[in-house]
Phi, psi and omega in degrees: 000300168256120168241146218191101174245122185040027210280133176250150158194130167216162186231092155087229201275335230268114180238138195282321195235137185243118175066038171264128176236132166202190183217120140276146193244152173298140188098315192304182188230126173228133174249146166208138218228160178160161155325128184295137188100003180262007164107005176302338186247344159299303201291349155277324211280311194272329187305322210260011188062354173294344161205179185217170209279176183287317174205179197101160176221158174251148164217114171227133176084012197042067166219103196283096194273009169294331199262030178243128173288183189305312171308306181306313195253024157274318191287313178342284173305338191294314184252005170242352184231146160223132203262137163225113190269164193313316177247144190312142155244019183303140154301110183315354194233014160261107171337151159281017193277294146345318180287297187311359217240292198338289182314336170275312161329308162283035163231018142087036111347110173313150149319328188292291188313312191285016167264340188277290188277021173267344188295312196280006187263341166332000000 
């Protein structure tokens, strides 16, 4: 599901991430755990597509997204990633029913359905 191959990042002289490889299998539970500043939020950040490594290739679902432009790898994440971040990021003028809503919405999900199946994820 997730491949991560030789992947580098660095910011500037600073290189965060060196030679990193894995594997996550569908399903599997994976943690990752290490000292603050050892790249765990570089290496979710390029897993989760929000940014991409200096060389190395990612494939998730066996989709190489370095080759997708921005609308394709907007839709991607829309429809293959779900992000949960450490501090909330719901929108204040939105129900929490409603934040959970969103992601279906911008993916054109009748409303009906997507309150339905945001009730039922509960």
């Amino acid at each position: 599901m997730i491949n991560v191959q030789n992947i580098h990042k660095s910011f500037d002289t600073l290189e965060v991430l060196k030679d990193v490889s894995l594997e996550i299998a569908k399903g599997e539970i994976v943690s990752i755990v290490g000292p603050s500043g050892a790249g765990k939020t570089t290496l979710l950040q390029l897993i989760g597509t929000l940014d991409t490594p200096n060389s190395g290739k990612i494939h998730i679902d066996n989709i190489d997204f370095s080759n997708l432009n921005e609308r394709e790898l907007a839709a991607f994440r829309n429809h293959k990633i779900g992000f949960i971040f450490q501090f909330h990021q719901l929108l204040p003028e939105f129900s929490a029913l409603e934040n959970v809503m969103i992601p279906a919405l911008i993916a054109r999900t009748d409303s009906k359905k997507a309150s339905r199946v945001a009730k039922s994820s509960a």
